[in-house]
DRENRO-97835 format. One record per residue: residue number from 1; x, y, z of N, C-alpha, C, O in turn. Coordinates in pm, whole numbers, always signed. Example, Ala and Ser with C-alpha at 12.3 -4.5 7.8 and 13.67 -1.06 7.14 Angstrom:
! DRENRO-97835
i  npx  npy  npz  capx  capy  capz  cpx  cpy  cpz  opx  opy  opz
1  +1319  -569  +780  +1230  -450  +780  +1320  -330  +780  +1424  -332  +846
2  +1285  -225  +708  +1367  -106  +714  +1290  +3  +787  +1341  +114  +804
This chain:
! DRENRO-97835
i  npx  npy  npz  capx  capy  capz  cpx  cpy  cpz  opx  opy  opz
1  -563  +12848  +18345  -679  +12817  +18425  -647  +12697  +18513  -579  +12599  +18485
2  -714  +12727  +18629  -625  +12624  +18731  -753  +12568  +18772  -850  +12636  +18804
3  -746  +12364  +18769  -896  +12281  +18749  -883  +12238  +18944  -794  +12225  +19028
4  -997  +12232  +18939  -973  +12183  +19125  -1100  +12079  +19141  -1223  +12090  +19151
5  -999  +11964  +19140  -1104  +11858  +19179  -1177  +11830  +19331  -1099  +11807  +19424
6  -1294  +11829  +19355  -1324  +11765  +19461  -1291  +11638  +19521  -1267  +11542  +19449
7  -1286  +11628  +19667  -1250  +11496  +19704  -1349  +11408  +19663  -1310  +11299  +19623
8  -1485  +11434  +19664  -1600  +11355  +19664  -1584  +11304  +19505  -1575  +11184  +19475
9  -1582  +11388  +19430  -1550  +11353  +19268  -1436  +11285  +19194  -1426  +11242  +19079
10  -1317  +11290  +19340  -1202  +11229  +19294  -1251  +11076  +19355  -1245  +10988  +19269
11  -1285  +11043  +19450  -1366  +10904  +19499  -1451  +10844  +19416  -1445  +10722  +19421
12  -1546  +10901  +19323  -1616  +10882  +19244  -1543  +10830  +19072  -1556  +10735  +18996
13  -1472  +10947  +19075  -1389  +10880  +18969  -1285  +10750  +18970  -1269  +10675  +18874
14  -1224  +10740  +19086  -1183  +10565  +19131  -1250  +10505  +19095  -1215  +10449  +18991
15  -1391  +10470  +19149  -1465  +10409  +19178  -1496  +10353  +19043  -1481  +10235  +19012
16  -1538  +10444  +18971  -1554  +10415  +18800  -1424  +10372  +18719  -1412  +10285  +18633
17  -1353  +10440  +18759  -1193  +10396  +18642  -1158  +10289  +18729  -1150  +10189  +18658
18  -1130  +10256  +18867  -1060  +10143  +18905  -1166  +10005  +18955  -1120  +9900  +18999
19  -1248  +10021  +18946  -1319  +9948  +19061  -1360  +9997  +19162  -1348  +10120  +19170
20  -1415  +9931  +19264  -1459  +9924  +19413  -1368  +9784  +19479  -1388  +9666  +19449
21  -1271  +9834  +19570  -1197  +9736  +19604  -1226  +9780  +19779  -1236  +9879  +19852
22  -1232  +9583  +19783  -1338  +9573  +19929  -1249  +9538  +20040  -1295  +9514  +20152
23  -1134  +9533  +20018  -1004  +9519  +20133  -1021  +9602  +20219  -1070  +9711  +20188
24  -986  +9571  +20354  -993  +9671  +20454  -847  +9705  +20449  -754  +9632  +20418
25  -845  +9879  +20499  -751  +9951  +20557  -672  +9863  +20623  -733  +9760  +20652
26  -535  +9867  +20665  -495  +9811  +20758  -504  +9905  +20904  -485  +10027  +20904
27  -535  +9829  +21020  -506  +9879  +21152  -419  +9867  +21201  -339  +9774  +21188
28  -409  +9985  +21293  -308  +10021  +21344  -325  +9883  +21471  -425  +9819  +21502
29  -161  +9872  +21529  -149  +9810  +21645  -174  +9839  +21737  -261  +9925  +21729
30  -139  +9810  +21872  -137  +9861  +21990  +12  +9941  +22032  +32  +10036  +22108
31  +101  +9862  +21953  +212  +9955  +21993  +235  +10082  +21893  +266  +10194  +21934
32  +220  +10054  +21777  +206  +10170  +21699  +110  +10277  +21782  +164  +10388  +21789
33  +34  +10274  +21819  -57  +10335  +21887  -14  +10416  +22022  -69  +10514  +22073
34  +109  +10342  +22065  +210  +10396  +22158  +177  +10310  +22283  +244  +10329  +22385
35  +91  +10228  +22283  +31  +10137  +22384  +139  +10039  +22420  +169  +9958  +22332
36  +188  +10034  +22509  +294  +9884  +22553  +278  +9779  +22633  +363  +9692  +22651
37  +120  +9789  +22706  +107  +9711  +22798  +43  +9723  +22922  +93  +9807  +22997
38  -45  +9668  +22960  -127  +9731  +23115  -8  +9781  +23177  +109  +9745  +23173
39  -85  +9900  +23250  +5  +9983  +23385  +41  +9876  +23476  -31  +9782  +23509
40  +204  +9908  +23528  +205  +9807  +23669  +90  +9848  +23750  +14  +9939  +23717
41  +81  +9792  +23834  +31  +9741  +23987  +57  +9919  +24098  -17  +9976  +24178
42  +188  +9949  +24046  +174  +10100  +24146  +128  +10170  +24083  +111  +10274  +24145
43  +91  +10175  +23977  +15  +10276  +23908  -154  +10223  +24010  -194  +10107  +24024
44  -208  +10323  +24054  -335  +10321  +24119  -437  +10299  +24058  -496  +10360  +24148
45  -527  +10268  +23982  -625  +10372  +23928  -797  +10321  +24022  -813  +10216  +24083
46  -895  +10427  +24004  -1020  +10437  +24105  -1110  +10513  +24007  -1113  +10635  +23986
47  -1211  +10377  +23930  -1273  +10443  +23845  -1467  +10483  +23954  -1527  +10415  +24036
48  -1487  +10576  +23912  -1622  +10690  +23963  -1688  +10692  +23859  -1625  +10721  +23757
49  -1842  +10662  +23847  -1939  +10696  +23795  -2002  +10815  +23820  -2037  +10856  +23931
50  -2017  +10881  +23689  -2061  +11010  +23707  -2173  +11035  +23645  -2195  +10974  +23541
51  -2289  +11146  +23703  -2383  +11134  +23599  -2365  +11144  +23440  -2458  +11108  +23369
52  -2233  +11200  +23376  -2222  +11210  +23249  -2138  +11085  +23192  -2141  +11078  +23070
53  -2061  +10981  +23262  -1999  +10889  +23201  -1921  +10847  +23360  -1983  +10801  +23455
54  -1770  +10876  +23358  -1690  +10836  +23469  -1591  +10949  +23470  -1580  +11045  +23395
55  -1522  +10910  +23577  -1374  +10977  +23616  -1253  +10836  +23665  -1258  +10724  +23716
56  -1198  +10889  +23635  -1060  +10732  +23674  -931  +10877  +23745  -894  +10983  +23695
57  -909  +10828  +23840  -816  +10896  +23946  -710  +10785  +23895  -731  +10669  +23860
58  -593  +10854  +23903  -448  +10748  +23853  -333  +10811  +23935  -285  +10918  +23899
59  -302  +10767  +24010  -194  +10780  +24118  -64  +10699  +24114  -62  +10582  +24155
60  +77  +10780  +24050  +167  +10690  +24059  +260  +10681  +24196  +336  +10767  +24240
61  +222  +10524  +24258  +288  +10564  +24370  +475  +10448  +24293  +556  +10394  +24369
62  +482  +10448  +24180  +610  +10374  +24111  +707  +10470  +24200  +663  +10566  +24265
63  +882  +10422  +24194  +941  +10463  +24250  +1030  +10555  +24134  +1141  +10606  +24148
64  +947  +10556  +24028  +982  +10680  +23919  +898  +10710  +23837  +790  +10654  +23856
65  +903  +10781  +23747  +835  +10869  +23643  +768  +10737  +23554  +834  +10636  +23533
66  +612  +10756  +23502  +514  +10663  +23472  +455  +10741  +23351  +427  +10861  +23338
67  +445  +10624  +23257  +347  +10723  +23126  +237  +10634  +23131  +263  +10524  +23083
68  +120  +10647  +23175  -14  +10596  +23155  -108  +10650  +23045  -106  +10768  +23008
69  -184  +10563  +23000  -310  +10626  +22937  -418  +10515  +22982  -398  +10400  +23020
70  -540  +10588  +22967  -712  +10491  +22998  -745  +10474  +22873  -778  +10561  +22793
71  -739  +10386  +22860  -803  +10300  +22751  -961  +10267  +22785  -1008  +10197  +22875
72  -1027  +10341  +22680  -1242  +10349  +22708  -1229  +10270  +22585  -1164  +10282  +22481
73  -1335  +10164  +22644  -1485  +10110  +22508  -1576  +10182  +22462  -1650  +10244  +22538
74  -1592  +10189  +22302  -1690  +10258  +22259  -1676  +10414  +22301  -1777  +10473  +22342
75  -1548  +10483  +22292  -1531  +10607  +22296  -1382  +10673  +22334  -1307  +10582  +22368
76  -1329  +10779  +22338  -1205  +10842  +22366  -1111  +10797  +22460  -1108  +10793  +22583
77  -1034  +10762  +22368  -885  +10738  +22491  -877  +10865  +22536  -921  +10970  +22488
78  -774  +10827  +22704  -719  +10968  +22733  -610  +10966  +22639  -594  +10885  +22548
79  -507  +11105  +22685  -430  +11154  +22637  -330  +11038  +22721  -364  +10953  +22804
80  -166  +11078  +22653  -63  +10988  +22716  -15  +11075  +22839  +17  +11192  +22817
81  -8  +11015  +22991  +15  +11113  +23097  +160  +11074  +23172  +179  +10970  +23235
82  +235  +11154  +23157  +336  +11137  +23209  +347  +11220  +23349  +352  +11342  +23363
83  +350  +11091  +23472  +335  +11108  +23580  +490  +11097  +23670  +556  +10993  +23665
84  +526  +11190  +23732  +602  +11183  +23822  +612  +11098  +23931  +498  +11070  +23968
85  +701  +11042  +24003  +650  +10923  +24123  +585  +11014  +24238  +645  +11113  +24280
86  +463  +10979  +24286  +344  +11026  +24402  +259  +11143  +24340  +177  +11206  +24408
87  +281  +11166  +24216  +151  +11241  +24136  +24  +11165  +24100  +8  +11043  +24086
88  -76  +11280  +24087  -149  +11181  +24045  -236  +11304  +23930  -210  +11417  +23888
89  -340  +11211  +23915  -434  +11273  +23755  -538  +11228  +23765  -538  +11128  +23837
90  -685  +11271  +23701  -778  +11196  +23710  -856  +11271  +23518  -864  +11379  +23460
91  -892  +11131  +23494  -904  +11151  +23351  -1067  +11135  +23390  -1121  +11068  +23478
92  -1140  +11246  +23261  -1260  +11305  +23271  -1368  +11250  +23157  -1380  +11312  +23052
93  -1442  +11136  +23181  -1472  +11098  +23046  -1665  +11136  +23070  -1732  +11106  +23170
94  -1705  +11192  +22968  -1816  +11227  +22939  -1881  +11182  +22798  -1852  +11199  +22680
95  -1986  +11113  +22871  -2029  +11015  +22728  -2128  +10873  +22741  -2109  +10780  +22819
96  -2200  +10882  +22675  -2291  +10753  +22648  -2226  +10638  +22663  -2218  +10577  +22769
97  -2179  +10606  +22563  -2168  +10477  +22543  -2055  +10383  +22602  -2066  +10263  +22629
98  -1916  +10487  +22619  -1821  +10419  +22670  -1782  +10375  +22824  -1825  +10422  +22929
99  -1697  +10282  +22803  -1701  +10224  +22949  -1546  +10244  +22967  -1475  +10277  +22872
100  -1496  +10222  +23102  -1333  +10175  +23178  -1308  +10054  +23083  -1378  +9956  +23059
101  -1173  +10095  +23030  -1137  +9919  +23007  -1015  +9898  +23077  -1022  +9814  +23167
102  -895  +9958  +23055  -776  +9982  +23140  -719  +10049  +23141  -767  +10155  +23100
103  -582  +10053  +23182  -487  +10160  +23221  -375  +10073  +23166  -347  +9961  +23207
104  -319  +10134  +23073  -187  +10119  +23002  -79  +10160  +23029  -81  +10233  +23129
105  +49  +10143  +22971  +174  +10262  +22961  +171  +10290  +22852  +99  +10230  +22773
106  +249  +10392  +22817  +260  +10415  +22675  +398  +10513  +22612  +409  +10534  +22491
């Protein structure tokens, strides 16, 4: 007979056999995160208010290949965009609460 614990019951049973231990998780960094640093200066970006949140247009006019991401408050990073030199992208954010914060490499 094969026993199958729940997650909720396996939490519960910690809780009772070990304690409640109030340490936080550790967080992740910014570079762990793949984050290395605001975008240069040729990286473009042109953030738009939209009725659902914003749009950020990102134009690499670098004289090579660019990995950006938008970094939002209070909601979804973009994805990591690897831009060719004179491409461009425009990241689509829909949402309450979050705002522009910057444009990274990554």
């Amino acid at each position: 007979m094969k026993i199958v614990v729940s997650p909720v019951k396996t939490a519960i049973m910690a809780l009772v056999v070990g304690g409640v231990s109030l340490a936080a998780a550790p967080t992740a960094t910014a570079t762990e995160n793949g984050v290395t640093g605001t975008a240069p200066a040729c990286v473009s970006r042109n953030v738009y208010a939209t009725p659902n949140g914003f749009d950020v247009f990102l134009q690499n006019n670098c004289g090579g290949t660019m990995s950006v991401k938008v970094i939002v408050n209070n909601g979804g990073d973009s994805p990591c965009y690897v831009m060719g030199a004179g491409t461009s992208k425009t990241f689509i954010y829909e949402g309450v609460f979050g705002t522009y914060d910057k444009t990274v490499t990554c």
